[in-house]
C-alpha positions as CSV (number, residue, x, y, z in Angstrom):
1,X,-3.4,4.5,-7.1
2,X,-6.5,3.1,-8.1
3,X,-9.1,4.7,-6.6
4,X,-11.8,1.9,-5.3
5,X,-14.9,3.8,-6.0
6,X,-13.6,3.0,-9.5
7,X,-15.6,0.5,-11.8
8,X,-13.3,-2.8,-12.0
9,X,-13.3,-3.1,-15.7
10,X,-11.6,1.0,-15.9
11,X,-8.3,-1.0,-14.4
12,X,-6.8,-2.5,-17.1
13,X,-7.0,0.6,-19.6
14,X,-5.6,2.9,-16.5
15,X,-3.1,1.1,-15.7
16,X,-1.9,1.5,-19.0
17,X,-2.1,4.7,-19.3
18,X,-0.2,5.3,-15.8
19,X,2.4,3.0,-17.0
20,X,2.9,4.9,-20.6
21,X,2.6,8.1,-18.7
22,X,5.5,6.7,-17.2
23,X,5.0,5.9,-13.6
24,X,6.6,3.4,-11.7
25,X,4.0,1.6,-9.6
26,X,0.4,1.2,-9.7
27,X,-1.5,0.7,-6.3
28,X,-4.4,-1.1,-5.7
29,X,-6.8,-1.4,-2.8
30,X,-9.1,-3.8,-1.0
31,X,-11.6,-2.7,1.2
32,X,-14.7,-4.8,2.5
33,X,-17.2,-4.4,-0.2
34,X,-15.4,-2.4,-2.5
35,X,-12.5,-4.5,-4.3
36,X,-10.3,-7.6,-3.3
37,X,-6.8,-6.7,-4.1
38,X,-5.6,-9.7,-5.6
39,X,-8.2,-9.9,-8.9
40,X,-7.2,-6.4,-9.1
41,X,-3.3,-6.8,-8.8
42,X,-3.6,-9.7,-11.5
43,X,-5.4,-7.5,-13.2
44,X,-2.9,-4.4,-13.7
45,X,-0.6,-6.9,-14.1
46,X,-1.7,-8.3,-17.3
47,X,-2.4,-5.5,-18.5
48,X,1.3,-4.1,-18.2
49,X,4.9,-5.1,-19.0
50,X,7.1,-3.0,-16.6
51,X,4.9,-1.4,-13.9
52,X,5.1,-2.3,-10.5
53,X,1.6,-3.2,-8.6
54,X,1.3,-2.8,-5.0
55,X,-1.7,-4.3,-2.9
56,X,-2.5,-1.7,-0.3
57,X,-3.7,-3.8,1.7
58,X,-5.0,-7.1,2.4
59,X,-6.1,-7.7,5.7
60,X,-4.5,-10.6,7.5
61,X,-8.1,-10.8,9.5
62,X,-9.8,-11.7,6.1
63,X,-6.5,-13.8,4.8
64,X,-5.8,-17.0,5.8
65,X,-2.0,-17.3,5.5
66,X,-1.8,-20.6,3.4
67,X,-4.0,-19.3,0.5
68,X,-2.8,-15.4,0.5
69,X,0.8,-17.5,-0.4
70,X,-0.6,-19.3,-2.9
71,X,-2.3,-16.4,-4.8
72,X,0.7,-14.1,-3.8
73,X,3.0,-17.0,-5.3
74,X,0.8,-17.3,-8.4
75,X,1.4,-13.3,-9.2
76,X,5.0,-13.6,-8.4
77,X,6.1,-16.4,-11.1
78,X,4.0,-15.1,-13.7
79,X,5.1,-11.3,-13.0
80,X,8.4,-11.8,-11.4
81,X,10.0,-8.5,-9.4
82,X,6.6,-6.5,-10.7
83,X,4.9,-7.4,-7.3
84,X,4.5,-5.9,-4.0
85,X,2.3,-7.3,-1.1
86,X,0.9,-5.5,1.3
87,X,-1.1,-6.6,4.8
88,X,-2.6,-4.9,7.2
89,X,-4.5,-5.2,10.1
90,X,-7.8,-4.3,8.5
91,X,-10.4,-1.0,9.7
92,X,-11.8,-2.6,12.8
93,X,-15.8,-1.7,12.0
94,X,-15.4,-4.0,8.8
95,X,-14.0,-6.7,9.8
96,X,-16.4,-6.9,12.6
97,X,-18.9,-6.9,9.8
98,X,-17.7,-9.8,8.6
99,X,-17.2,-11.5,12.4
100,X,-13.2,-10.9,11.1
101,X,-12.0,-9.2,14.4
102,X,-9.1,-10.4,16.9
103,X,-7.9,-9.5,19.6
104,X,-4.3,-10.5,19.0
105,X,-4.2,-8.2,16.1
106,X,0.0,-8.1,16.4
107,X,0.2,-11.9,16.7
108,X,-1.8,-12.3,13.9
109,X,0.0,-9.9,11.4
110,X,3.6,-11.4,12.1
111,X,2.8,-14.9,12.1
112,X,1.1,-14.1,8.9
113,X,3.6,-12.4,7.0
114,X,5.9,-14.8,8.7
115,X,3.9,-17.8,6.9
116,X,3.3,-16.2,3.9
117,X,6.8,-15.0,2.7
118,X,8.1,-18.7,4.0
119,X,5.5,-20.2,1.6
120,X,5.9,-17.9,-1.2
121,X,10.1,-18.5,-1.0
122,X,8.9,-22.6,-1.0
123,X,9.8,-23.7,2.2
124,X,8.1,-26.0,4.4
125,X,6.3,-24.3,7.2
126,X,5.3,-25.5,10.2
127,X,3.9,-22.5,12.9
128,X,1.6,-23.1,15.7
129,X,1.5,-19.5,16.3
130,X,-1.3,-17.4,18.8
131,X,-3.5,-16.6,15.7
132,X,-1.9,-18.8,12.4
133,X,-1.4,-22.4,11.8
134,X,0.3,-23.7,9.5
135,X,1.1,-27.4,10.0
136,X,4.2,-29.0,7.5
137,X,3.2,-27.3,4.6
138,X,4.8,-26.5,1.1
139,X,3.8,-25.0,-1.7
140,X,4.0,-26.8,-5.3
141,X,4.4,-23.4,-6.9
142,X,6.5,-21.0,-5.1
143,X,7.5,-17.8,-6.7
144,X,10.6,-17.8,-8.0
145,X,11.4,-14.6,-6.5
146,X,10.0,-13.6,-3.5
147,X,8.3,-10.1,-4.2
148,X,8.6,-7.9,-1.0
149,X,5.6,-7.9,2.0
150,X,5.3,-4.5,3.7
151,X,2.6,-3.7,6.2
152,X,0.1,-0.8,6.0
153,X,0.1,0.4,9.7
154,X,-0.1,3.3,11.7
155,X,0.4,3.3,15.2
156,X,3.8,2.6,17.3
157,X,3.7,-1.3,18.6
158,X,2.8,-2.1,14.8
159,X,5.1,0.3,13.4
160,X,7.6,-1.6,15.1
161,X,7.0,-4.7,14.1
162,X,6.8,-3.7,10.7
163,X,10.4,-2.8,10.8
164,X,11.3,-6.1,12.8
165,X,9.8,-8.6,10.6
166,X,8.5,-6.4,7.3
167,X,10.3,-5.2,3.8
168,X,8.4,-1.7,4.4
169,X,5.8,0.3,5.4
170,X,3.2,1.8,4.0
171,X,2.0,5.2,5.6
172,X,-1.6,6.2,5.3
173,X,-3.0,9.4,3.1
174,X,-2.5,12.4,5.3
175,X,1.4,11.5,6.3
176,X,3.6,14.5,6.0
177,X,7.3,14.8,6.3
178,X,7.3,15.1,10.2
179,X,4.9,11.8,10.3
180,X,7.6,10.3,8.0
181,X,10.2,11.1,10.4
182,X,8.5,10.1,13.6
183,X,7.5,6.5,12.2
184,X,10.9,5.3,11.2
185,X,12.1,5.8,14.8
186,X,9.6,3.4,15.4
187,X,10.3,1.4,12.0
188,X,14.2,1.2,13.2
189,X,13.3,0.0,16.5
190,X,12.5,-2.7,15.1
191,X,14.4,-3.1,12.6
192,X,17.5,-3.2,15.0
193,X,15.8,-6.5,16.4
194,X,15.0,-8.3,13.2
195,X,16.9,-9.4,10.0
196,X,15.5,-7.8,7.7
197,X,17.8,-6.7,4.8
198,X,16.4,-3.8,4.0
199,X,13.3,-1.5,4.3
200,X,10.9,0.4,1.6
201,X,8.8,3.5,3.3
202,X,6.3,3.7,1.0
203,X,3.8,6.8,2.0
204,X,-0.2,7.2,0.2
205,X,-0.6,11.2,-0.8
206,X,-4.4,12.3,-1.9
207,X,-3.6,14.4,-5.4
208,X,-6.0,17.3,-6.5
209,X,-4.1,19.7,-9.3
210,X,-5.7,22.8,-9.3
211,X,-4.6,25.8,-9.7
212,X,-7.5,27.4,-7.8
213,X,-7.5,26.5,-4.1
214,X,-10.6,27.3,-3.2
215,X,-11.5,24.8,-6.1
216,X,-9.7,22.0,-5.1
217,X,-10.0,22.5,-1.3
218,X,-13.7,22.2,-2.0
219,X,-13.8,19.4,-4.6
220,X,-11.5,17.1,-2.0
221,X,-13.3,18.5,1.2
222,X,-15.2,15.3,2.4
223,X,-12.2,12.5,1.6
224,X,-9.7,15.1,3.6
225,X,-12.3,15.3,6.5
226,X,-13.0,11.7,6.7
227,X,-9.0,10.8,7.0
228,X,-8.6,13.8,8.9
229,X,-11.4,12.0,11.4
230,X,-9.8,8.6,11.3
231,X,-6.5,9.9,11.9
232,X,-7.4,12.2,14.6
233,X,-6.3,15.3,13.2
234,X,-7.5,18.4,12.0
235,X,-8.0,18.6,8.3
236,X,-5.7,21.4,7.6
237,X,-3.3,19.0,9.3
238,X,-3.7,16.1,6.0
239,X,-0.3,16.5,4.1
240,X,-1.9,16.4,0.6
241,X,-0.8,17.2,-2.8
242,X,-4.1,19.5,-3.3
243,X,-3.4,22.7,-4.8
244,X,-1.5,24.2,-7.9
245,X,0.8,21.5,-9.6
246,X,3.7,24.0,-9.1
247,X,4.1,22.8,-5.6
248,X,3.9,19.4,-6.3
249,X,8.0,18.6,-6.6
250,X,8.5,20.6,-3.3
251,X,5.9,18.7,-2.0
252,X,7.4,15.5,-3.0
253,X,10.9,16.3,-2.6
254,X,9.8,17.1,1.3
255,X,8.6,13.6,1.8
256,X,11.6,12.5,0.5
257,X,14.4,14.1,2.3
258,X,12.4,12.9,5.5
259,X,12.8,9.3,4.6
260,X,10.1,8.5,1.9
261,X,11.2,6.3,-0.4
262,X,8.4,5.7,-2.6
263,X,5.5,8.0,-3.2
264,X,2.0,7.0,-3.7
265,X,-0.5,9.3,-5.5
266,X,-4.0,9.1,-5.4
267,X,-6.0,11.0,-7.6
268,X,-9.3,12.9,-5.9
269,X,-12.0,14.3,-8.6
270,X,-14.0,13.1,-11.5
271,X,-10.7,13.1,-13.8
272,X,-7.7,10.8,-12.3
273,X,-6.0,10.3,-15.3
274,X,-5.8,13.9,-16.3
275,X,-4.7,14.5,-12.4
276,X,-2.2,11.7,-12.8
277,X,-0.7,13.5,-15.9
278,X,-0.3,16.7,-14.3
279,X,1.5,15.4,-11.4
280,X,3.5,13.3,-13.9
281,X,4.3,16.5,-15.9
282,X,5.5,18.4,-13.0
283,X,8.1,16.2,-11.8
284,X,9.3,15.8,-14.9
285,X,7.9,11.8,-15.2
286,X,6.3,12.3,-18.5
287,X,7.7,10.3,-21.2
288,X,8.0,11.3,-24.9
């Protein structure tokens, strides 16, 4: 992942050097005044041949559906199967900042993905939904394939949904193998009510390599207690890959077996591409 404290113009070269490390995706973020997602997707993008860039997430509240197609439709031609779009609900506080908030935050997430992925595929949609309308619509350029839309969301009624009308689900930092476990009951749920083909679990893991714990406990201390906070957990209850790198492919492998079925590190510290490396190196990602 790219961290969004991160200067814009650093994305290009590190997503590079994640993809010749020789990961598989690169993540980015949007977050009210940090970064929008999209630049930063067609960004990455260009800047790589195989890797495949996630948007985690763009809020639906900020979004209307009509032009997230078109941009997500713009990405998709020009970088078929390289894409994957994610949507959210959005933090509350800031989309309030904006005057962003609704009510209706469930209606408005699946009639959103709803319009979206039936504009991206170039069809003609017409939805006079609670919270979207789109009125006999088509796009001029649709994607010739339609990349995958999975929802960054965390509690039951939306994890629910996700599974009913969602390709995947992304699970916030702090997710361990038993929070894996307890969201695809709610993921199948829904899934046994929708028609979806299939379903990515896609779970966000904070990454501090460091032999000394005492180090790394203390260099990560204030992102763990701030998504420990959000989350409403302790912070010795954050699953996080902060520690030696020894631990790492347990660590991994854990999230797995539970259902995981792509991994998501993001790098803590002053040195994410040297982090990225050693978490590479110890599951054996590094290529020659």
């Amino acid at each position: 992942m790219f961290e969004r404290d991160r200067a814009p113009e650093e994305l290009p070269g590190w997503a590079a050097t994640v993809e010749e490390l020789g990961a598989d995706d690169l993540w980015v973020i949007e977050d009210l005044g940090w970064t929008g997602s999209i630049s930063a997707a067609s960004l990455a993008l260009a800047a790589t041949r195989r890797l495949r860039v996630g948007i985690g997430i763009a809020p639906v509240a900020l979004r209307n559906p009509a032009l997230l197609a078109m941009e997500v439709a713009n990405l998709a031609r020009v970088h078929p199967g390289r894409l994957v779009a994610g949507v959210g609900h959005g933090v509350p506080e800031l989309m309030a900042q904006v005057g962003a908030e609704t009510v209706r935050k469930l209606a408005l997430l699946e009639e959103s993905i709803v319009a979206v992925r039936g504009l991206v595929a170039g069809e003609t949609v017409t939805l006079h939904g609670r919270e979207v309308t789109v009125n006999g619509l088509t796009l001029v350029h649709p994607a010739r394939e339609v990349p995958p839309i999975v929802t960054g969301v965390v509690r039951p009624k939306s994890l629910e949904l996700s599974g009913r009308v969602a390709d995947g689900t992304i699970l916030a930092e702090g997710a361990g193998p038993a929070e894996v476990t307890a969201a695809l009951e709610h993921i199948g749920r829904g899934r046994q009510a929708g028609d979806r083909p299939a379903h990515e679990l896609i779970v966000f893991v904070y990454l501090h390599a460091d032999d000394d714990r005492e180090r790394a406990a203390a260099a990560t201390h204030d992102m763990v207690a701030a998504q420990a906070a959000w989350l409403g957990v302790e912070p010795a209850d954050v699953f996080a890959l902060i520690g030696p790198a020894a631990e790492i492919p347990a660590k991994v492998a854990a999230l797995r077996a539970a259902g995981a079925s792509t991994v998501v590190l993001r790098p803590l510290g002053t040195d994410p591409d040297g982090q990225a490396r050693i978490a590479l190196e110890a599951l054996g990602r590094v290529r020659s």
